[in-house]
C-alpha positions in Angstrom: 50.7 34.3 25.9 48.2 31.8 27.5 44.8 31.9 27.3 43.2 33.4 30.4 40.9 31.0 32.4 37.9 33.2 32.3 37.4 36.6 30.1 34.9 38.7 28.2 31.8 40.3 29.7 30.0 38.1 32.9 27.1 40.2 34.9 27.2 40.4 38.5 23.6 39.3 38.4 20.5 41.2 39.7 18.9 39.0 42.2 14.7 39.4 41.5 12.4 39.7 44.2 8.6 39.4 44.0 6.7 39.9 47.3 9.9 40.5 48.8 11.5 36.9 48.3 13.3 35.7 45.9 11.7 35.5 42.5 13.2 32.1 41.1 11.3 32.3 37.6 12.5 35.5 36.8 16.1 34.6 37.7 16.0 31.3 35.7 14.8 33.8 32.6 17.6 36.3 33.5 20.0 33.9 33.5 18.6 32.5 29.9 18.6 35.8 28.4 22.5 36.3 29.3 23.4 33.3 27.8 21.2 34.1 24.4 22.8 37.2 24.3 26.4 35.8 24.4 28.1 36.5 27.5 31.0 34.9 28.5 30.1 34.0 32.4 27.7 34.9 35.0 28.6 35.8 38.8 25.6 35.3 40.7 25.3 36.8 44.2 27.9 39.7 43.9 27.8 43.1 45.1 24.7 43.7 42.5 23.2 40.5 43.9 22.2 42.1 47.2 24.2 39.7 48.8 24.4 41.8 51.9 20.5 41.5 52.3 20.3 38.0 51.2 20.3 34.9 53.9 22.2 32.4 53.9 20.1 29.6 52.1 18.7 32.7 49.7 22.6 33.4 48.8 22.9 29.4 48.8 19.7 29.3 46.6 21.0 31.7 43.9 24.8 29.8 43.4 22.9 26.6 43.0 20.2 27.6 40.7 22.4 29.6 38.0 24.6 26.9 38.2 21.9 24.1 37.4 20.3 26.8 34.8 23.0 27.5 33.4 24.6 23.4 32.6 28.2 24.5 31.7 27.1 26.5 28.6 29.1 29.7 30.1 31.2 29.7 33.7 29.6 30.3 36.7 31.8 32.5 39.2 30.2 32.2 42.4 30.4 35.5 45.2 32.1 34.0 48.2 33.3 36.6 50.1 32.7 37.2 53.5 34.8 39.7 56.8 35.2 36.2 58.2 37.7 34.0 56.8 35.7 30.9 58.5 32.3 32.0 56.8 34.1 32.8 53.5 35.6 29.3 53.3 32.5 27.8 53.7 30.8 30.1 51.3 33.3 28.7 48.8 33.2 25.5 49.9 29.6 25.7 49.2 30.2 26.9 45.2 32.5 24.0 44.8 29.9 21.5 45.8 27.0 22.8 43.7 29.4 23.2 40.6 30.5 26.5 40.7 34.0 27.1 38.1 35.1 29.5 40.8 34.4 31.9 43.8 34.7 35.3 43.4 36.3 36.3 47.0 35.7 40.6 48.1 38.9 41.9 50.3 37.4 41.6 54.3 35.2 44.5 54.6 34.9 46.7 57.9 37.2 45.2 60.1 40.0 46.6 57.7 42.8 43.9 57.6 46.7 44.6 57.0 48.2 43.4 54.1 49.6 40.4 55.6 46.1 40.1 57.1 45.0 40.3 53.5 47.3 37.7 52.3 46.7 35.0 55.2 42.6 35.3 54.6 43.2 34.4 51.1 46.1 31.4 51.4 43.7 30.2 54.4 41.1 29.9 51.4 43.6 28.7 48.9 44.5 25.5 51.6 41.0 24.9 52.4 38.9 24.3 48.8 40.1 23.4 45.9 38.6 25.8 43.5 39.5 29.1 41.6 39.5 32.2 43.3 39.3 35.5 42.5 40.2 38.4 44.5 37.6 41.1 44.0 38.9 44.6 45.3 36.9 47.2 45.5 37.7 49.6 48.3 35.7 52.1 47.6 33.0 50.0 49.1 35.8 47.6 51.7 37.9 50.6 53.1 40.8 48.2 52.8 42.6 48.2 49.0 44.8 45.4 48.3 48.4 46.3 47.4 49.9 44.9 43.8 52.5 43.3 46.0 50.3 41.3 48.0 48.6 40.1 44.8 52.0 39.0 43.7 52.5 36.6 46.4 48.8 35.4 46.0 49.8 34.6 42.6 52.1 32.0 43.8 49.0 29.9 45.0 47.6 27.3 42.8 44.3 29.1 43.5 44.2 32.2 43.4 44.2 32.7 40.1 42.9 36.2 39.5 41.3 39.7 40.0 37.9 41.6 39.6 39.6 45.0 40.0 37.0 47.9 40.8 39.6 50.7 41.7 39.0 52.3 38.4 42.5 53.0 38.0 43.7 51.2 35.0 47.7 51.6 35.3 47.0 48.6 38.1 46.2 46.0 35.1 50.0 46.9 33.5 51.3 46.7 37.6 49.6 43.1 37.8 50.4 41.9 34.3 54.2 42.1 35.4 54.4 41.4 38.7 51.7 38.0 38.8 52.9 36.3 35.4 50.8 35.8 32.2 48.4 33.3 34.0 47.1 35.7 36.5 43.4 36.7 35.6 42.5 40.6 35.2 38.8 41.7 35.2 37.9 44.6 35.7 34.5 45.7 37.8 33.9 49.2 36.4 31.8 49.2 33.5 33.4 52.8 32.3 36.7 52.0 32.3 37.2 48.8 31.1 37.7 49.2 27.7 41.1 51.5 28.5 41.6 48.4 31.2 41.8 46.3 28.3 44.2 47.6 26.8 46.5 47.6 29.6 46.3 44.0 29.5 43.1 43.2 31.1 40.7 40.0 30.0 37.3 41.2 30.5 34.6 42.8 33.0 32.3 41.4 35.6 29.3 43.9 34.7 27.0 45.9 36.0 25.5 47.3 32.6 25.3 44.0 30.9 22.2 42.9 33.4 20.4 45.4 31.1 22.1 45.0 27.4 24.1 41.5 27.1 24.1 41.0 23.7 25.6 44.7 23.2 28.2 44.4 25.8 29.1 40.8 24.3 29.4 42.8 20.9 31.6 45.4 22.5 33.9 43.1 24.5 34.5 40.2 21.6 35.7 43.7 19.8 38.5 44.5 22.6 38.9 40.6 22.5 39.7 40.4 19.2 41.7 43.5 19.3 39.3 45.2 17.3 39.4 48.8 19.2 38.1 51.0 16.5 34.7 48.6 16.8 35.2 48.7 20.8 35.1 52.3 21.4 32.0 52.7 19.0 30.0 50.3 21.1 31.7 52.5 24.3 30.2 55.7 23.1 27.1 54.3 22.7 27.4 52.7 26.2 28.5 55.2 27.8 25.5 57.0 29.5 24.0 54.3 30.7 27.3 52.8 32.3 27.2 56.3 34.2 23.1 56.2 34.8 23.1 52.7 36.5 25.3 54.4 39.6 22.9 57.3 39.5 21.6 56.2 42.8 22.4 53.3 44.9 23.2 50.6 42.9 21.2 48.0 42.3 18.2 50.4 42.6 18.4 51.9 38.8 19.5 48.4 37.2 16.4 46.8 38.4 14.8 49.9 37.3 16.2 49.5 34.2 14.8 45.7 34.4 11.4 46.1 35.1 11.0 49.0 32.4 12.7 45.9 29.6 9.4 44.0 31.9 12.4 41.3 33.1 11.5 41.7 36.7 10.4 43.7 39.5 12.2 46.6 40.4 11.9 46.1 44.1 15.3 46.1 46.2 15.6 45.0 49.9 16.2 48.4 52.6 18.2 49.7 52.9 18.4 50.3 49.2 15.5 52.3 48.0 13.5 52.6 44.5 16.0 54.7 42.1 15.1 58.4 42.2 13.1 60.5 40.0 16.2 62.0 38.3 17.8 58.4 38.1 15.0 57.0 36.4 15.0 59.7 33.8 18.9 59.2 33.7 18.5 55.7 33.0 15.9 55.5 30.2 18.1 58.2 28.5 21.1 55.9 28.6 18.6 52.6 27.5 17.7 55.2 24.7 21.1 55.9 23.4 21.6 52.5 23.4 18.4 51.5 21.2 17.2 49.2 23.8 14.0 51.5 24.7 
Protein backbone atom coordinates (compact mmCIF):
# COMPACT_ATOMS: atom_id res chain seq x y z
CA UNK A 1 0.00 0.00 0.00
CA UNK A 2 1.25 3.58 -0.55
CA UNK A 3 1.35 6.19 1.74
CA UNK A 4 -1.50 8.56 1.37
CA UNK A 5 -0.60 12.23 0.51
CA UNK A 6 -2.21 13.79 3.47
CA UNK A 7 -3.84 11.84 6.62
CA UNK A 8 -4.53 12.13 10.43
CA UNK A 9 -6.58 14.78 12.02
CA UNK A 10 -6.51 18.64 10.18
CA UNK A 11 -9.21 21.27 11.62
CA UNK A 12 -11.38 23.08 9.35
CA UNK A 13 -10.36 26.24 11.20
CA UNK A 14 -12.55 28.71 13.10
CA UNK A 15 -12.06 32.00 11.55
CA UNK A 16 -11.82 34.73 14.78
CA UNK A 17 -13.56 37.92 14.70
CA UNK A 18 -13.01 40.78 17.05
CA UNK A 19 -15.19 43.90 16.35
CA UNK A 20 -16.69 42.05 13.62
CA UNK A 21 -13.36 41.66 11.39
CA UNK A 22 -11.14 39.45 11.25
CA UNK A 23 -9.00 38.86 14.32
CA UNK A 24 -5.50 38.04 12.86
CA UNK A 25 -3.67 37.59 16.37
CA UNK A 26 -5.94 35.16 17.52
CA UNK A 27 -5.77 33.18 14.27
CA UNK A 28 -1.91 33.27 14.17
CA UNK A 29 -2.32 31.70 18.03
CA UNK A 30 -4.98 29.15 16.81
CA UNK A 31 -2.98 28.11 14.26
CA UNK A 32 0.14 27.72 16.77
CA UNK A 33 -1.78 25.86 19.22
CA UNK A 34 -2.77 23.13 16.41
CA UNK A 35 0.45 22.60 15.51
CA UNK A 36 1.77 22.18 19.38
CA UNK A 37 -0.86 19.93 19.81
CA UNK A 38 0.13 17.62 16.90
CA UNK A 39 -2.10 17.78 14.14
CA UNK A 40 -1.44 16.54 11.04
CA UNK A 41 -2.75 19.65 8.66
CA UNK A 42 -4.91 22.58 8.85
CA UNK A 43 -7.69 23.68 6.30
CA UNK A 44 -8.25 27.20 6.67
CA UNK A 45 -11.38 28.77 5.27
CA UNK A 46 -13.72 25.65 5.12
CA UNK A 47 -17.25 25.35 5.86
CA UNK A 48 -16.25 26.14 9.73
CA UNK A 49 -14.27 29.09 8.45
CA UNK A 50 -17.45 31.11 7.66
CA UNK A 51 -16.33 31.18 4.33
CA UNK A 52 -19.78 32.01 3.12
CA UNK A 53 -19.67 35.35 5.13
CA UNK A 54 -16.15 36.08 4.47
CA UNK A 55 -14.96 38.50 1.35
CA UNK A 56 -12.93 37.90 -0.97
CA UNK A 57 -9.54 39.51 0.33
CA UNK A 58 -10.84 38.25 4.09
CA UNK A 59 -11.03 34.54 2.54
CA UNK A 60 -7.65 35.58 0.64
CA UNK A 61 -6.24 36.87 3.96
CA UNK A 62 -6.82 33.68 5.98
CA UNK A 63 -5.12 31.07 3.02
CA UNK A 64 -2.14 33.36 3.07
CA UNK A 65 -1.69 33.93 6.74
CA UNK A 66 -1.95 30.05 7.92
CA UNK A 67 0.18 29.40 5.25
CA UNK A 68 2.97 31.95 6.28
CA UNK A 69 2.16 30.94 10.11
CA UNK A 70 2.34 27.83 9.61
CA UNK A 71 6.19 27.49 7.38
CA UNK A 72 5.59 23.84 6.11
CA UNK A 73 5.65 22.39 9.68
CA UNK A 74 2.07 20.57 8.87
CA UNK A 75 0.07 20.87 5.20
CA UNK A 76 -2.06 23.55 4.55
CA UNK A 77 -5.31 22.45 2.53
CA UNK A 78 -6.72 25.51 1.35
CA UNK A 79 -11.00 25.86 0.84
CA UNK A 80 -11.45 26.60 -2.72
CA UNK A 81 -14.72 25.88 -3.63
CA UNK A 82 -17.00 27.91 -5.17
CA UNK A 83 -20.96 27.27 -7.47
CA UNK A 84 -18.80 28.82 -10.17
CA UNK A 85 -16.25 26.84 -11.85
CA UNK A 86 -14.57 30.41 -13.01
CA UNK A 87 -14.44 31.74 -9.29
CA UNK A 88 -13.36 28.24 -7.98
CA UNK A 89 -10.38 28.18 -10.32
CA UNK A 90 -9.20 31.26 -9.26
CA UNK A 91 -9.82 30.58 -5.68
CA UNK A 92 -7.39 27.74 -6.23
CA UNK A 93 -5.23 29.45 -8.25
CA UNK A 94 -5.00 31.80 -5.47
CA UNK A 95 -3.76 28.76 -2.79
CA UNK A 96 -1.22 27.71 -5.26
CA UNK A 97 0.44 31.06 -5.29
CA UNK A 98 0.51 31.78 -1.54
CA UNK A 99 1.86 28.12 -0.89
CA UNK A 100 -1.04 26.23 -0.26
CA UNK A 101 -0.20 21.92 -0.51
CA UNK A 102 -3.70 21.74 -1.85
CA UNK A 103 -7.29 23.12 -2.35
CA UNK A 104 -9.94 21.61 -0.75
CA UNK A 105 -12.80 21.89 -3.64
CA UNK A 106 -16.95 21.57 -2.15
CA UNK A 107 -19.33 19.85 -4.96
CA UNK A 108 -21.28 23.27 -6.68
CA UNK A 109 -23.78 24.23 -4.31
CA UNK A 110 -27.38 25.50 -5.22
CA UNK A 111 -27.45 25.37 -8.78
CA UNK A 112 -27.37 21.45 -8.40
CA UNK A 113 -25.09 20.12 -11.21
CA UNK A 114 -25.50 16.57 -13.00
CA UNK A 115 -22.91 14.25 -12.61
CA UNK A 116 -21.33 14.88 -15.80
CA UNK A 117 -21.74 18.56 -14.62
CA UNK A 118 -19.99 17.42 -11.54
CA UNK A 119 -17.11 15.78 -13.35
CA UNK A 120 -16.45 18.77 -16.04
CA UNK A 121 -16.32 21.48 -12.91
CA UNK A 122 -13.63 19.39 -11.40
CA UNK A 123 -11.38 18.31 -14.73
CA UNK A 124 -11.94 22.13 -15.73
CA UNK A 125 -9.99 22.71 -12.30
CA UNK A 126 -7.65 19.76 -12.82
CA UNK A 127 -6.44 21.58 -16.51
CA UNK A 128 -6.26 24.92 -15.06
CA UNK A 129 -3.81 24.83 -11.68
CA UNK A 130 -1.45 22.59 -11.00
CA UNK A 131 -2.14 21.67 -7.43
CA UNK A 132 -3.95 18.87 -5.32
CA UNK A 133 -7.45 18.84 -5.07
CA UNK A 134 -9.74 17.45 -2.98
CA UNK A 135 -13.36 16.86 -3.60
CA UNK A 136 -15.27 17.73 -0.46
CA UNK A 137 -18.89 16.31 -0.62
CA UNK A 138 -21.17 17.12 1.75
CA UNK A 139 -24.70 17.22 0.49
CA UNK A 140 -26.38 17.59 3.28
CA UNK A 141 -25.35 21.16 3.00
CA UNK A 142 -24.85 21.18 -1.38
CA UNK A 143 -28.17 19.32 -2.34
CA UNK A 144 -26.09 17.65 -5.02
CA UNK A 145 -24.03 14.24 -3.75
CA UNK A 146 -21.38 13.08 -5.91
CA UNK A 147 -21.75 9.44 -7.16
CA UNK A 148 -18.62 6.82 -6.34
CA UNK A 149 -18.55 6.49 -10.15
CA UNK A 150 -17.91 9.97 -10.88
CA UNK A 151 -15.08 9.93 -8.30
CA UNK A 152 -13.64 7.11 -10.21
CA UNK A 153 -13.14 8.94 -13.33
CA UNK A 154 -11.84 12.01 -11.23
CA UNK A 155 -9.36 9.62 -10.06
CA UNK A 156 -7.90 9.33 -13.47
CA UNK A 157 -6.72 13.04 -13.13
CA UNK A 158 -3.30 13.87 -12.01
CA UNK A 159 -5.05 16.21 -9.55
CA UNK A 160 -7.63 15.18 -8.15
CA UNK A 161 -6.23 13.28 -5.73
CA UNK A 162 -8.78 12.81 -3.03
CA UNK A 163 -11.93 13.15 -0.84
CA UNK A 164 -13.29 14.94 2.44
CA UNK A 165 -16.39 12.72 2.57
CA UNK A 166 -19.17 14.23 4.98
CA UNK A 167 -22.06 11.84 3.94
CA UNK A 168 -21.64 10.04 7.18
CA UNK A 169 -22.11 6.82 5.51
CA UNK A 170 -18.94 4.83 5.92
CA UNK A 171 -19.52 1.84 3.40
CA UNK A 172 -18.52 4.78 0.71
CA UNK A 173 -14.75 4.73 2.02
CA UNK A 174 -14.67 0.60 1.05
CA UNK A 175 -16.77 1.83 -2.48
CA UNK A 176 -13.89 4.42 -3.18
CA UNK A 177 -10.97 2.32 -1.90
CA UNK A 178 -11.78 -0.10 -4.94
CA UNK A 179 -13.02 1.71 -7.48
CA UNK A 180 -10.13 4.96 -7.35
CA UNK A 181 -6.89 2.77 -6.68
CA UNK A 182 -4.68 2.83 -3.47
CA UNK A 183 -3.52 6.54 -4.19
CA UNK A 184 -6.88 8.07 -3.97
CA UNK A 185 -7.15 10.17 -0.62
CA UNK A 186 -10.20 9.39 1.89
CA UNK A 187 -11.01 11.89 4.78
CA UNK A 188 -13.65 11.85 6.24
CA UNK A 189 -15.69 15.29 7.46
CA UNK A 190 -17.75 13.88 10.29
CA UNK A 191 -16.17 13.98 13.45
CA UNK A 192 -18.54 10.92 14.87
CA UNK A 193 -18.01 8.64 12.41
CA UNK A 194 -14.63 8.58 11.48
CA UNK A 195 -13.17 6.31 13.50
CA UNK A 196 -15.59 3.32 11.89
CA UNK A 197 -14.45 5.33 8.44
CA UNK A 198 -11.19 4.32 9.29
CA UNK A 199 -11.52 1.26 9.28
CA UNK A 200 -13.05 0.98 6.09
CA UNK A 201 -10.03 2.24 4.73
CA UNK A 202 -10.14 5.84 5.32
CA UNK A 203 -6.80 8.15 6.08
CA UNK A 204 -7.94 10.69 8.46
CA UNK A 205 -10.59 13.60 9.31
CA UNK A 206 -10.78 17.23 8.38
CA UNK A 207 -12.35 18.27 11.98
CA UNK A 208 -14.62 20.12 13.47
CA UNK A 209 -13.92 19.00 17.16
CA UNK A 210 -10.16 19.29 16.99
CA UNK A 211 -10.54 23.41 16.85
CA UNK A 212 -11.34 22.71 20.55
CA UNK A 213 -9.09 19.55 21.71
CA UNK A 214 -6.05 18.97 19.08
CA UNK A 215 -3.76 17.32 21.10
CA UNK A 216 -6.59 14.66 22.02
CA UNK A 217 -7.82 14.14 18.62
CA UNK A 218 -4.06 13.85 17.41
CA UNK A 219 -3.91 11.13 20.29
CA UNK A 220 -6.99 9.41 19.06
CA UNK A 221 -6.18 9.48 15.32
CA UNK A 222 -2.19 8.42 15.50
CA UNK A 223 -4.14 5.33 17.45
CA UNK A 224 -6.47 4.38 14.24
CA UNK A 225 -3.16 5.33 12.29
CA UNK A 226 -1.19 2.97 13.91
CA UNK A 227 -3.93 0.48 13.95
CA UNK A 228 -4.16 0.67 17.44
CA UNK A 229 -8.19 0.44 17.71
CA UNK A 230 -8.54 -0.72 21.23
CA UNK A 231 -6.63 2.92 22.19
CA UNK A 232 -8.88 4.63 19.26
CA UNK A 233 -12.26 3.87 20.61
CA UNK A 234 -11.26 4.84 24.20
CA UNK A 235 -10.30 8.37 23.07
CA UNK A 236 -13.91 8.02 20.91
CA UNK A 237 -15.91 7.47 24.00
CA UNK A 238 -14.38 10.10 25.60
CA UNK A 239 -14.95 12.29 22.47
CA UNK A 240 -18.03 11.49 21.89
CA UNK A 241 -20.35 14.13 23.39
CA UNK A 242 -18.71 16.87 22.44
CA UNK A 243 -18.36 15.62 18.65
CA UNK A 244 -22.39 15.58 19.09
CA UNK A 245 -22.55 19.18 21.22
CA UNK A 246 -20.52 21.15 18.56
CA UNK A 247 -23.68 20.60 15.98
CA UNK A 248 -25.94 21.44 18.80
CA UNK A 249 -26.82 24.59 17.03
CA UNK A 250 -25.57 26.07 13.91
CA UNK A 251 -22.18 25.25 13.47
CA UNK A 252 -19.67 27.33 13.92
CA UNK A 253 -21.74 29.07 16.76
CA UNK A 254 -20.99 26.37 19.74
CA UNK A 255 -17.22 25.76 18.52
CA UNK A 256 -16.43 29.36 18.99
CA UNK A 257 -18.36 29.03 22.05
CA UNK A 258 -16.34 26.39 23.03
CA UNK A 259 -13.23 28.77 22.04
CA UNK A 260 -13.89 31.70 23.99
CA UNK A 261 -14.80 29.54 27.18
CA UNK A 262 -10.78 27.80 26.61
CA UNK A 263 -10.38 32.18 26.36
CA UNK A 264 -8.85 31.34 22.49
CA UNK A 265 -11.09 33.92 20.93
CA UNK A 266 -14.25 35.64 20.69
CA UNK A 267 -17.23 33.71 20.27
CA UNK A 268 -18.77 36.15 17.88
CA UNK A 269 -20.08 34.62 14.32
CA UNK A 270 -21.15 36.70 11.34
CA UNK A 271 -25.46 36.68 10.65
CA UNK A 272 -26.75 34.80 9.82
CA UNK A 273 -25.23 32.48 12.33
CA UNK A 274 -26.23 33.41 15.80
CA UNK A 275 -24.56 33.01 19.40
CA UNK A 276 -25.09 29.05 20.30
CA UNK A 277 -28.15 28.61 22.40
CA UNK A 278 -28.63 28.33 26.06
CA UNK A 279 -29.13 24.52 25.82
CA UNK A 280 -26.01 24.35 23.39
CA UNK A 281 -23.81 26.02 25.59
CA UNK A 282 -24.70 23.70 28.46
CA UNK A 283 -24.30 20.88 25.85
CA UNK A 284 -21.02 21.94 25.01
CA UNK A 285 -19.22 22.54 28.34
CA UNK A 286 -20.64 18.96 29.30
CA UNK A 287 -18.82 17.45 26.27
CA UNK A 288 -15.38 19.90 27.13
CA UNK A 289 -16.08 18.23 30.65
CA UNK A 290 -15.96 14.63 29.62
CA UNK A 291 -13.19 15.32 27.87
CA UNK A 292 -11.05 17.01 30.84
CA UNK A 293 -10.48 20.07 28.94
CA UNK A 294 -12.85 22.30 31.41
Amino acid sequence: MSQPLFKGVMPALVTPFRDGALDEQAFVALVERQIAGGVHGLVPVGTTGETATLSHDEHRRVVELCVKVTAGRVPVIAGAGSNSTAEAIELVRHAKTVGADAALVVTPYYNRPSQEGLHAHYAAINEAVQLPVLVYNVPGRTSVDIADTTLARLAKLPNIVGIKDATGDMTRATMQRLLCGEDWVMLSGDDLTALGYMAHGGHGCISVTSNVAPDICATFYNAAMADDWKTALYWQDRLFRLHKSLFSDASPAPTKFALEHLGLCEAFARLPITPASEASRAEVLAGMREAGLV
